[in-house]
N, CA, C and O atoms as a Tinker XYZ file with bonds, in Angstrom:
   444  protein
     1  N    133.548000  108.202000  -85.868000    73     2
     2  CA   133.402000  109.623000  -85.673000    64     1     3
     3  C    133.867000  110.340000  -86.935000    63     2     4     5
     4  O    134.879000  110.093000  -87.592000    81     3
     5  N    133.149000  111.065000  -87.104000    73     3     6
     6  CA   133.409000  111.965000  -88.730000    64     5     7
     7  C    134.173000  113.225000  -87.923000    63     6     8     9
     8  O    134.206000  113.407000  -86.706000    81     7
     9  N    134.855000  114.145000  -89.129000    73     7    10
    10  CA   135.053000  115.499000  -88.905000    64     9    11
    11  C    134.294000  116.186000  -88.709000    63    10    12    13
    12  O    134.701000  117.019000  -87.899000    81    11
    13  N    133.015000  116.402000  -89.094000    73    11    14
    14  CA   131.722000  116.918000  -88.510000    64    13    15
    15  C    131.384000  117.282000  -87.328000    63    14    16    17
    16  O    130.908000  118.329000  -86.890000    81    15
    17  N    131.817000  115.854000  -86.635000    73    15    18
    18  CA   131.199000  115.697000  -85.553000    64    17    19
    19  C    132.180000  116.116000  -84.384000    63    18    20    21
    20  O    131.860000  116.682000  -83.339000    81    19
    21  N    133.441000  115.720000  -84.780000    73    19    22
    22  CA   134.851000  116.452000  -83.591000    64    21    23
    23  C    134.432000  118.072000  -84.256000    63    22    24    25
    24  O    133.763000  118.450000  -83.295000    81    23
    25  N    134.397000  118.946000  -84.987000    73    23    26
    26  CA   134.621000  120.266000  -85.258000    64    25    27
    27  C    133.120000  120.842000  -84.787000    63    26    28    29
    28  O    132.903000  122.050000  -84.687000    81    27
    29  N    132.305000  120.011000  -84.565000    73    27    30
    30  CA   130.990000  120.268000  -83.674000    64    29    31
    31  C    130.674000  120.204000  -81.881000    63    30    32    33
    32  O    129.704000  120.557000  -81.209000    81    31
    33  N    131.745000  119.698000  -81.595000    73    31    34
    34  CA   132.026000  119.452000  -80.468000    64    33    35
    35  C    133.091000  119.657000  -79.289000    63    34    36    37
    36  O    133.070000  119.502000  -78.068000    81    35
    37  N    134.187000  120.149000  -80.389000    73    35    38
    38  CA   135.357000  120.982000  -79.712000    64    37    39
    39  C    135.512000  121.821000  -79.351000    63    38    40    41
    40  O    136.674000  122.086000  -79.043000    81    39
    41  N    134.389000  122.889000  -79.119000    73    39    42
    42  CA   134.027000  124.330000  -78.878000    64    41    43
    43  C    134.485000  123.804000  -77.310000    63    42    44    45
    44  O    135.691000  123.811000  -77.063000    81    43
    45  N    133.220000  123.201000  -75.912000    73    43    46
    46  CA   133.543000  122.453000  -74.710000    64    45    47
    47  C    134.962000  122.529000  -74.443000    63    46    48    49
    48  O    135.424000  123.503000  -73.848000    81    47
    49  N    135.646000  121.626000  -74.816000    73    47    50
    50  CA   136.927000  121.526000  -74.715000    64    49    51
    51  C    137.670000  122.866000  -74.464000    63    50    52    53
    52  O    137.747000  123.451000  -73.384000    81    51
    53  N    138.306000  123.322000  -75.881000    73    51    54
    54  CA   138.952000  124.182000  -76.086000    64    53    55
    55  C    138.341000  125.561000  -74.893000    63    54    56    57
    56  O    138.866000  126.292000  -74.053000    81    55
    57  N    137.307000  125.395000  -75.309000    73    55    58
    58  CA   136.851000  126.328000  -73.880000    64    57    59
    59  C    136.944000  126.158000  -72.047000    63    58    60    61
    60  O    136.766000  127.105000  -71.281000    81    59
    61  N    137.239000  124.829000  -71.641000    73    59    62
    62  CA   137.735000  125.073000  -70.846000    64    61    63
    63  C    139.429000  124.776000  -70.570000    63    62    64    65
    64  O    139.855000  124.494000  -69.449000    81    63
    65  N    140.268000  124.885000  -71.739000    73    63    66
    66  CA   141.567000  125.063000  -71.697000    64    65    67
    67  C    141.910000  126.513000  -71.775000    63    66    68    69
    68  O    142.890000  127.172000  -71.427000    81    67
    69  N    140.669000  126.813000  -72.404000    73    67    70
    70  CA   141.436000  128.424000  -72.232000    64    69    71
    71  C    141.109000  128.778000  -70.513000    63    70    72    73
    72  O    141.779000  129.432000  -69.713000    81    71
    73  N    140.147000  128.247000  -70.386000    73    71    74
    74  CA   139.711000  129.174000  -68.944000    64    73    75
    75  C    141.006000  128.381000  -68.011000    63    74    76    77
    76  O    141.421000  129.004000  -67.034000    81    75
    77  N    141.473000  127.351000  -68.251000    73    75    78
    78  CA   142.701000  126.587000  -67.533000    64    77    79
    79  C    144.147000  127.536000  -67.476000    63    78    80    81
    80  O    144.917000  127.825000  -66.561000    81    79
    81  N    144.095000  127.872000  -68.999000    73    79    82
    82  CA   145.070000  128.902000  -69.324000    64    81    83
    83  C    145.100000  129.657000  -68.814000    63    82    84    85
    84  O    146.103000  129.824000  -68.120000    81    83
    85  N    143.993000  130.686000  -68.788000    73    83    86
    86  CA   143.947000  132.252000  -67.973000    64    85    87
    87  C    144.163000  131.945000  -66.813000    63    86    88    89
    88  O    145.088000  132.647000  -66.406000    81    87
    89  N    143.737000  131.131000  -65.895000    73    87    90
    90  CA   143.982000  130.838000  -64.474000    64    89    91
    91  C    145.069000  130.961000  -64.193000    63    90    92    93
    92  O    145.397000  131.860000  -63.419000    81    91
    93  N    146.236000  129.859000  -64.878000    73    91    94
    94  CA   147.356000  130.015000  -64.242000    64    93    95
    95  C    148.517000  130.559000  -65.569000    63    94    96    97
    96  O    149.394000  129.810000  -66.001000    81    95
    97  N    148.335000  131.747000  -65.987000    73    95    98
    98  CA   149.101000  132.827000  -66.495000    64    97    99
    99  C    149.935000  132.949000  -65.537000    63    98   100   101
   100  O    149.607000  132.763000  -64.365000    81    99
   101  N    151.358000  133.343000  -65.979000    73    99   102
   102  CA   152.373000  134.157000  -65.293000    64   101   103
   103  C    152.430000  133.224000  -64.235000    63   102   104   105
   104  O    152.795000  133.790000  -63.204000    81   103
   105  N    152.210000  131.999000  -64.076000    73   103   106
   106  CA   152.572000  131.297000  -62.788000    64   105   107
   107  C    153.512000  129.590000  -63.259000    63   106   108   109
   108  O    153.172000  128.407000  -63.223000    81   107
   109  N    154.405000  130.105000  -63.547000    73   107   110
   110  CA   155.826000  128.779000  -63.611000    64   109   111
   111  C    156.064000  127.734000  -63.034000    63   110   112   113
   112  O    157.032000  127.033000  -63.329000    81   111
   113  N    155.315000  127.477000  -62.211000    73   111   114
   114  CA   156.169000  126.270000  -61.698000    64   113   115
   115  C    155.389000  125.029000  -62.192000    63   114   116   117
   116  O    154.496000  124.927000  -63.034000    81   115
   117  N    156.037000  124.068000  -61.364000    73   115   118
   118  CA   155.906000  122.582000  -62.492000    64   117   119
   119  C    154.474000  122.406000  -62.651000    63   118   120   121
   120  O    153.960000  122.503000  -63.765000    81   119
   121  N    153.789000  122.151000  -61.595000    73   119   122
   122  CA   152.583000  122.089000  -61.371000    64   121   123
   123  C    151.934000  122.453000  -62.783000    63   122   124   125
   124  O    151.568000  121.783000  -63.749000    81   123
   125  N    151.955000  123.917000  -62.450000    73   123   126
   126  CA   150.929000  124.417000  -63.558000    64   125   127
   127  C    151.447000  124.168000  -64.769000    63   126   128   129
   128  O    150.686000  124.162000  -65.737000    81   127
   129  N    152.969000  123.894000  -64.953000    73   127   130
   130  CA   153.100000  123.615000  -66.535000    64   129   131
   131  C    152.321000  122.093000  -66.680000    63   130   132   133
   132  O    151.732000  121.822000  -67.726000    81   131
   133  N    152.362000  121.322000  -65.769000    73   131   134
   134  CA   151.512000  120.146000  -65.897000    64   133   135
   135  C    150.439000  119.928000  -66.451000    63   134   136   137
   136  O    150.089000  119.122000  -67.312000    81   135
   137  N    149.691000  121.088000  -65.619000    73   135   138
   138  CA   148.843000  121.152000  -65.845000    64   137   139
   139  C    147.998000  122.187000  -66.997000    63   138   140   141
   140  O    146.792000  122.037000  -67.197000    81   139
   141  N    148.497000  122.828000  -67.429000    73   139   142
   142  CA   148.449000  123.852000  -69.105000    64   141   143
   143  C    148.377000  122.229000  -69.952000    63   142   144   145
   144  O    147.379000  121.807000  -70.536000    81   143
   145  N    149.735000  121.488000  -69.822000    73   143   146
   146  CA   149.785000  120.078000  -70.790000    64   145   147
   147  C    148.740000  119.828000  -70.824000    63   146   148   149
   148  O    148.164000  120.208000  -71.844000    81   147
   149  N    147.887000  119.066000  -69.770000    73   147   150
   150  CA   147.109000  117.933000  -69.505000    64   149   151
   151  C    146.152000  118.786000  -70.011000    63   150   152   153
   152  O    145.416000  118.347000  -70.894000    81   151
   153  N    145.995000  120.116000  -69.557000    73   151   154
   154  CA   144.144000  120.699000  -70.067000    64   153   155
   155  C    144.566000  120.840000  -71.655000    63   154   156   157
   156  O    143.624000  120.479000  -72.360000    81   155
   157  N    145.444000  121.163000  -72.239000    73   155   158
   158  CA   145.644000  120.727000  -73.888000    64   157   159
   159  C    145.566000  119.628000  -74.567000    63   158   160   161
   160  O    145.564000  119.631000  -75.798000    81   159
   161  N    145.506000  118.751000  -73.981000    73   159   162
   162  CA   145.561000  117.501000  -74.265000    64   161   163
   163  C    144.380000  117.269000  -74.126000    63   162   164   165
   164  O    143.872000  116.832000  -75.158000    81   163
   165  N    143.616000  117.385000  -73.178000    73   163   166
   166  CA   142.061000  116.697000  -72.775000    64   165   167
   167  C    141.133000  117.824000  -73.898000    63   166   168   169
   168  O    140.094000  117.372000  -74.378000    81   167
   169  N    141.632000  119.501000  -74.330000    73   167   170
   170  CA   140.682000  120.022000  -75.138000    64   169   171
   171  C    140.636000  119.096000  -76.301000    63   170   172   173
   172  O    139.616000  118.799000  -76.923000    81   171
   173  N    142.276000  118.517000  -76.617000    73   171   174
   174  CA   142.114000  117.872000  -78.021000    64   173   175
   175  C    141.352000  116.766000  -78.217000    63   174   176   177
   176  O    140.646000  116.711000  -79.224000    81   175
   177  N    141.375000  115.572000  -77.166000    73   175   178
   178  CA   140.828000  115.056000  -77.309000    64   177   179
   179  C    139.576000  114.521000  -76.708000    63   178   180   181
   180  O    139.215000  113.350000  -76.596000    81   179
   181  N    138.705000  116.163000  -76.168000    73   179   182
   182  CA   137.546000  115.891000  -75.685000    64   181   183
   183  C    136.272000  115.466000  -76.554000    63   182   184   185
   184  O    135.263000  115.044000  -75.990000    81   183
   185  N    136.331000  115.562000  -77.627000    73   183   186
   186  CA   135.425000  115.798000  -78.849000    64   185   187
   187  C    135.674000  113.373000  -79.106000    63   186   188   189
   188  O    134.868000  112.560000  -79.558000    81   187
   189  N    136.427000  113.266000  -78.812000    73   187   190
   190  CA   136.827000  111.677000  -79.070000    64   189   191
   191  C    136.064000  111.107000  -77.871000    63   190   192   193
   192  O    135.261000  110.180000  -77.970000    81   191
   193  N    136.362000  111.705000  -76.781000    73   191   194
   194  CA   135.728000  111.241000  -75.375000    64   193   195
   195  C    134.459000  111.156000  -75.104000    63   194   196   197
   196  O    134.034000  110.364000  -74.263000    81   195
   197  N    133.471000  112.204000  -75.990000    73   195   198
   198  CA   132.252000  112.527000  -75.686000    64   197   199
   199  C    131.320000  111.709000  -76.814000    63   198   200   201
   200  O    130.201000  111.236000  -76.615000    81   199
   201  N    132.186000  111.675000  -78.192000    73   199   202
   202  CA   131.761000  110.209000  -78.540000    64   201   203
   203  C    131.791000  109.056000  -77.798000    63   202   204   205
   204  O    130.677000  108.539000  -77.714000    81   203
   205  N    132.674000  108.464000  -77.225000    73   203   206
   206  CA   132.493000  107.021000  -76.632000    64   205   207
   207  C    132.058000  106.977000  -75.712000    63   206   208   209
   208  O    131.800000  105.834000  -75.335000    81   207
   209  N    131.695000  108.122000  -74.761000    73   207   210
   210  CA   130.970000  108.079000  -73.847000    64   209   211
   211  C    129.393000  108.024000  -73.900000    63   210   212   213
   212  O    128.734000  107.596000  -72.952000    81   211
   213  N    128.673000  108.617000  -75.411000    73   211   214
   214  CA   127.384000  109.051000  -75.883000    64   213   215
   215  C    127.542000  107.403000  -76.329000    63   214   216   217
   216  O    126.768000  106.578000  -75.841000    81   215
   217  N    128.313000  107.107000  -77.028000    73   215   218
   218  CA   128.140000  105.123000  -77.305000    64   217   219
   219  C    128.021000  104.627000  -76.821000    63   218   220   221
   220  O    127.206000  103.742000  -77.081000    81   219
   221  N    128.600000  104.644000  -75.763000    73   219   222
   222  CA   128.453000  103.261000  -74.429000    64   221   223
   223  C    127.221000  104.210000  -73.854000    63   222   224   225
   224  O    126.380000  103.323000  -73.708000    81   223
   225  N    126.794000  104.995000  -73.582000    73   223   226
   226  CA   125.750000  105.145000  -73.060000    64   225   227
   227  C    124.322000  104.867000  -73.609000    63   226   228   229
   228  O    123.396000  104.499000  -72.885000    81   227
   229  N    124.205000  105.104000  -75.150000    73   227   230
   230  CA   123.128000  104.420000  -76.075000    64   229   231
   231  C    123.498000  103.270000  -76.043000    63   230   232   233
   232  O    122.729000  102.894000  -76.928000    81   231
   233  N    123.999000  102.429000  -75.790000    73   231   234
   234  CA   124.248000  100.919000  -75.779000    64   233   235
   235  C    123.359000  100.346000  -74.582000    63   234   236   237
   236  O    122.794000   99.264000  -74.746000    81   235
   237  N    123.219000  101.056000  -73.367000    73   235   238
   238  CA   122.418000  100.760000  -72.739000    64   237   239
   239  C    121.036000  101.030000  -72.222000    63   238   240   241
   240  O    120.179000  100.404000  -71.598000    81   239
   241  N    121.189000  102.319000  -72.784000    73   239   242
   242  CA   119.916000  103.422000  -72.934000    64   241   243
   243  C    118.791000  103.551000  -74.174000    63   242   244   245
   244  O    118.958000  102.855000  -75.176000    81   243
   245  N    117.966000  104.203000  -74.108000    73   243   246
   246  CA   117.155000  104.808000  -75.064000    64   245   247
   247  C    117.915000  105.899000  -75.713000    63   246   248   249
   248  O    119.029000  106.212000  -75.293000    81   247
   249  N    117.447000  106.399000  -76.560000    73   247   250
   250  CA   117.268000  108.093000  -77.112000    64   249   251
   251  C    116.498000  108.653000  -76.799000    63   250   252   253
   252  O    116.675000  109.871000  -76.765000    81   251
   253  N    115.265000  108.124000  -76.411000    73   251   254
   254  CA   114.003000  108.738000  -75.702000    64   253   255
   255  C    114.519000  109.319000  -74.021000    63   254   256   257
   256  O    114.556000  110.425000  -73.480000    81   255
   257  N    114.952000  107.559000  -73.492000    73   255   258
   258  CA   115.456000  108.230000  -72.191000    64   257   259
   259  C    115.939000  109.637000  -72.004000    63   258   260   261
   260  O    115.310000  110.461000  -71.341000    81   259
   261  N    116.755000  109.818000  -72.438000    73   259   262
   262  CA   117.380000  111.237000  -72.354000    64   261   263
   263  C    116.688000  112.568000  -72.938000    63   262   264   265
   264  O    117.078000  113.734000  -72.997000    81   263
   265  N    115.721000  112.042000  -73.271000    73   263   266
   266  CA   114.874000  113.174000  -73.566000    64   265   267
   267  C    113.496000  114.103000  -73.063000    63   266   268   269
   268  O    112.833000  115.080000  -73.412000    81   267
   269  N    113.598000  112.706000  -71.622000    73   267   270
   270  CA   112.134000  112.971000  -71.130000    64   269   271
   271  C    112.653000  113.174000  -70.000000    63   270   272   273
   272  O    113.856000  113.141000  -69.741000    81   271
   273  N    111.200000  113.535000  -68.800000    73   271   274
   274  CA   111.696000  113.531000  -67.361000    64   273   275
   275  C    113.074000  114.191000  -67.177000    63   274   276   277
   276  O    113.515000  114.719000  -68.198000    81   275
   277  N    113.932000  114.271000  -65.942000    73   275   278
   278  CA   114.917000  114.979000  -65.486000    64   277   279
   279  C    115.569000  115.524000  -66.854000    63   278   280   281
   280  O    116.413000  116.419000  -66.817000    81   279
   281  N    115.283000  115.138000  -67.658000    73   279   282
   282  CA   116.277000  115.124000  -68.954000    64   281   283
   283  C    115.293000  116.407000  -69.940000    63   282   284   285
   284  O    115.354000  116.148000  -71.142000    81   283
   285  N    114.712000  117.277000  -69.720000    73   283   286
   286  CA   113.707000  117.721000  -70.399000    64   285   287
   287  C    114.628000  119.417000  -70.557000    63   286   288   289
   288  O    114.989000  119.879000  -69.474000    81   287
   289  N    114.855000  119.974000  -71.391000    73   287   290
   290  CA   115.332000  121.463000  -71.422000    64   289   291
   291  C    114.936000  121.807000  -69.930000    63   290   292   293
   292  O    113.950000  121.291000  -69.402000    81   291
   293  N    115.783000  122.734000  -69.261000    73   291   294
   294  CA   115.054000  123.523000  -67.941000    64   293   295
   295  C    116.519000  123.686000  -66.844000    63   294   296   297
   296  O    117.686000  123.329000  -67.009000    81   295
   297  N    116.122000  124.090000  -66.190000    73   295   298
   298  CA   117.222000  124.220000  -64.872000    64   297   299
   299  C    118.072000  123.297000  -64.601000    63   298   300   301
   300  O    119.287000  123.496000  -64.581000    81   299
   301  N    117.508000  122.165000  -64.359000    73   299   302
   302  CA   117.929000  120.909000  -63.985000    64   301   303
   303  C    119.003000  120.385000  -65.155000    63   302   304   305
   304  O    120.176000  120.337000  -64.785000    81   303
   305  N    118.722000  119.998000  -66.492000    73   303   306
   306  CA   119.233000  120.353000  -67.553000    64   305   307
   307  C    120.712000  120.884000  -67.649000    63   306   308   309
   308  O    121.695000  120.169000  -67.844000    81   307
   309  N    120.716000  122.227000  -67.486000    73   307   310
   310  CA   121.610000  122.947000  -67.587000    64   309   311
   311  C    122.666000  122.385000  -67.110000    63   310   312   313
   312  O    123.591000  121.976000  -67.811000    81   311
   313  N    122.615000  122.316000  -65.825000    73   311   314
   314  CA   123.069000  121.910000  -64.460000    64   313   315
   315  C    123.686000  120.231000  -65.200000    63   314   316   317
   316  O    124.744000  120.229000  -65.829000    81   315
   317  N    123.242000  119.515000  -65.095000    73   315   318
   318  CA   123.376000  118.408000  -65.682000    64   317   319
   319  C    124.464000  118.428000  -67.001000    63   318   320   321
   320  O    125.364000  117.609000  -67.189000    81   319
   321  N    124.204000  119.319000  -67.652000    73   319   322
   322  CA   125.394000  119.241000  -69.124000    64   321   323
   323  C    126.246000  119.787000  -69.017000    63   322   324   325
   324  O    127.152000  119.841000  -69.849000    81   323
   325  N    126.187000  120.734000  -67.250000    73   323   326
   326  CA   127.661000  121.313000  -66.985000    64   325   327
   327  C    129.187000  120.739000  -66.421000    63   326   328   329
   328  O    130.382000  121.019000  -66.332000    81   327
   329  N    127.933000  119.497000  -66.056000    73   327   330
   330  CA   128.345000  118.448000  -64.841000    64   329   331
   331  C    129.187000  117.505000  -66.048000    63   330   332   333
   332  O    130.401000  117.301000  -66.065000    81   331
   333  N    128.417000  117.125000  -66.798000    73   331   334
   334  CA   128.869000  116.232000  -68.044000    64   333   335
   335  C    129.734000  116.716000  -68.360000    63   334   336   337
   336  O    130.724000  116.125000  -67.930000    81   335
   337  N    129.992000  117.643000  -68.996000    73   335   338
   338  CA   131.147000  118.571000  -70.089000    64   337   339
   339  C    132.587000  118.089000  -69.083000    63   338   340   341
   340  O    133.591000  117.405000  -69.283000    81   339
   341  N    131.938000  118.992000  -67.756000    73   339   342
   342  CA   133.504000  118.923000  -67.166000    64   341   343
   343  C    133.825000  117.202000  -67.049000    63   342   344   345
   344  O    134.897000  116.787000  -67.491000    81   343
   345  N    132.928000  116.340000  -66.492000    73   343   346
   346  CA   133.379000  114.976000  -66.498000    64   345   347
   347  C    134.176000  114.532000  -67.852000    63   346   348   349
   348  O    135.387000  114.314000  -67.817000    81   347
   349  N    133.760000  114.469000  -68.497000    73   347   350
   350  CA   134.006000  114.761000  -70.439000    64   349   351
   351  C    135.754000  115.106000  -70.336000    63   350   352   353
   352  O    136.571000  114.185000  -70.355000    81   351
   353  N    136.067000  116.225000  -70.251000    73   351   354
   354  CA   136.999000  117.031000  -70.055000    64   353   355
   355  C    137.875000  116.293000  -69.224000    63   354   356   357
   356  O    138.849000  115.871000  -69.848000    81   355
   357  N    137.842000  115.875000  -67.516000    73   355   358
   358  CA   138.540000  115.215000  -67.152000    64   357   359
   359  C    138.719000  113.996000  -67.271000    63   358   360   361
   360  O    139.709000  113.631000  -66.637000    81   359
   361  N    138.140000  113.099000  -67.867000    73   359   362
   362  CA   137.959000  111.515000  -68.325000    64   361   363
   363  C    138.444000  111.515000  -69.782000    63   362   364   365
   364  O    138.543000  110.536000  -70.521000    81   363
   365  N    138.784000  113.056000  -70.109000    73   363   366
   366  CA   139.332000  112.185000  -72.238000    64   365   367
   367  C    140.703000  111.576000  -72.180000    63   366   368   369
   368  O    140.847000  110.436000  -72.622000    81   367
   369  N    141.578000  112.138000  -71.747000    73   367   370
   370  CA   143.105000  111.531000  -71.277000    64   369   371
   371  C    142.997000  109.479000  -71.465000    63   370   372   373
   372  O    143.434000  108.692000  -72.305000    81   371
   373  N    142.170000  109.326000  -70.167000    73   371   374
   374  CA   142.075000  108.066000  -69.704000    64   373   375
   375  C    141.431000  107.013000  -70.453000    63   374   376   377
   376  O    141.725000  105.824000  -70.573000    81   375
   377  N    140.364000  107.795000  -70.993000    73   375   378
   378  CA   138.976000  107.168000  -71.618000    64   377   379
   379  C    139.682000  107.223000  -73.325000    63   378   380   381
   380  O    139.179000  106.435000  -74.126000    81   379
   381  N    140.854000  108.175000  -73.841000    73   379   382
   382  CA   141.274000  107.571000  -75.089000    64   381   383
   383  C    142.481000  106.927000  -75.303000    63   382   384   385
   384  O    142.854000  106.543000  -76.411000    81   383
   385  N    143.172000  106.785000  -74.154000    73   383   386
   386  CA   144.429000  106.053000  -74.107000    64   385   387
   387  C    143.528000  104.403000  -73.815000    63   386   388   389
   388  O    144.013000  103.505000  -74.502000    81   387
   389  N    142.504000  104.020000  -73.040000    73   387   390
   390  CA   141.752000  103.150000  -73.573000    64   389   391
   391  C    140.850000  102.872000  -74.144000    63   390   392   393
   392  O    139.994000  102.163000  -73.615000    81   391
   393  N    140.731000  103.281000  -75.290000    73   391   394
   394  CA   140.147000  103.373000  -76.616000    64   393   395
   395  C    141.395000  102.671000  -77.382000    63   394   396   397
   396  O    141.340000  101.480000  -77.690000    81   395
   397  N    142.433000  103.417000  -77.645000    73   395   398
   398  CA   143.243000  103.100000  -78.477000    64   397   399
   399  C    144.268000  102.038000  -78.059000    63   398   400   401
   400  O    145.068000  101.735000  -78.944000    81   399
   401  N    144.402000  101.384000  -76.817000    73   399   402
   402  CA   144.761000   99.638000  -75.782000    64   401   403
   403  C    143.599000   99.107000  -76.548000    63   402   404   405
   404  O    144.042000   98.612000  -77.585000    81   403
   405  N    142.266000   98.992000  -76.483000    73   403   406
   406  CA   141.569000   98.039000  -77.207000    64   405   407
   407  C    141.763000   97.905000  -78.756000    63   406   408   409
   408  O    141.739000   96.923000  -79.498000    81   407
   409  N    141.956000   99.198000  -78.972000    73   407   410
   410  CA   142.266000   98.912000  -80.467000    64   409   411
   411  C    143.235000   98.053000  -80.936000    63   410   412   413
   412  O    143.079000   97.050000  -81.633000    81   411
   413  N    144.106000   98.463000  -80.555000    73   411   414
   414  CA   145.474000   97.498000  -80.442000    64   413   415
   415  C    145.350000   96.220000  -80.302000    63   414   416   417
   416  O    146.007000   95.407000  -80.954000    81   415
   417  N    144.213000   95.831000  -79.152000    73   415   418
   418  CA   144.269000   94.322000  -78.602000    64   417   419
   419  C    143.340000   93.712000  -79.992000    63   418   420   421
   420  O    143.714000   92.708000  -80.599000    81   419
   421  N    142.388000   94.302000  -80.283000    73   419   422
   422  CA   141.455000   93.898000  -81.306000    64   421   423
   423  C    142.361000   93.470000  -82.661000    63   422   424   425
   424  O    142.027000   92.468000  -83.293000    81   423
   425  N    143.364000   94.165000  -83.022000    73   423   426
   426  CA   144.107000   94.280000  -84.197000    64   425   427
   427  C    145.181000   93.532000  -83.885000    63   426   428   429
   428  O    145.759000   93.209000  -84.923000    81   427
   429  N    145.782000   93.054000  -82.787000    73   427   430
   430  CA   146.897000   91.806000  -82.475000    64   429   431
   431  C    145.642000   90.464000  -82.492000    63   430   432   433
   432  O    146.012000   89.394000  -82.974000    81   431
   433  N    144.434000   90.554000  -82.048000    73   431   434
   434  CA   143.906000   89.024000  -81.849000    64   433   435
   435  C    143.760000   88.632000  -83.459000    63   434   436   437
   436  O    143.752000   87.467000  -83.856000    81   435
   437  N    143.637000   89.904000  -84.396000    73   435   438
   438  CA   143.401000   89.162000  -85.713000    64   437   439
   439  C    144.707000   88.547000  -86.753000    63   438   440   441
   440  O    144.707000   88.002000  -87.857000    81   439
   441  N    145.593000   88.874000  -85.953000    73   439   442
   442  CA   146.750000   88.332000  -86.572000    64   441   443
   443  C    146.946000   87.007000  -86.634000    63   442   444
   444  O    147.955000   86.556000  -87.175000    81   443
């Protein structure tokens, strides 16, 4: 992943930490400080998530696939990349803490 490509893609993110933010303004308790953390954390590293998720998904897919049928600009569309983003968003936490366990394991087997 280049800088390019995280500073092209972090708009998603950061946008729904703010909308996380405004929600729970002026409201203290643990919970929501939890949760302010976790949606800061997942803006940062949503742009990492949506790479490895677009990888493993061309790994099994076309480029075409996704471009035709259900997948075509339109209603359906929309709907579909809204669905993604937020999945995106709640899966970066998980999906880069294992990213970076494989890394690790990859870089101990070559020792």
């Amino acid at each position: 992943m280049t800088k390019k490509y995280y500073i092209n893609n972090m708009f998603w993110g950061y946008f729904m930490a703010a909308c996380i933010l405004y929600a729970s303004y002026g409201d203290d308790e643990p919970k929501m400080i939890a949760l302010r953390i976790f949606g800061l954390a997942s803006a940062i590293l949503f742009p990492f998530s949506r790479f490895l998720i677009e990888k493993a998904a061309l790994r099994y897919t076309k480029k075409e696939f996704w471009e035709t049928g259900f997948f075509k600009d339109g209603v359906p569309k929309t709907y579909l990349m809204t669905l993604y983003f937020i999945f995106i968003f709640m899966t970066s936490i998980p999906i880069c803490v294992l990213s970076v366990f494989f890394e690790i394991k990859k870089l101990t087997a070559k020792i």
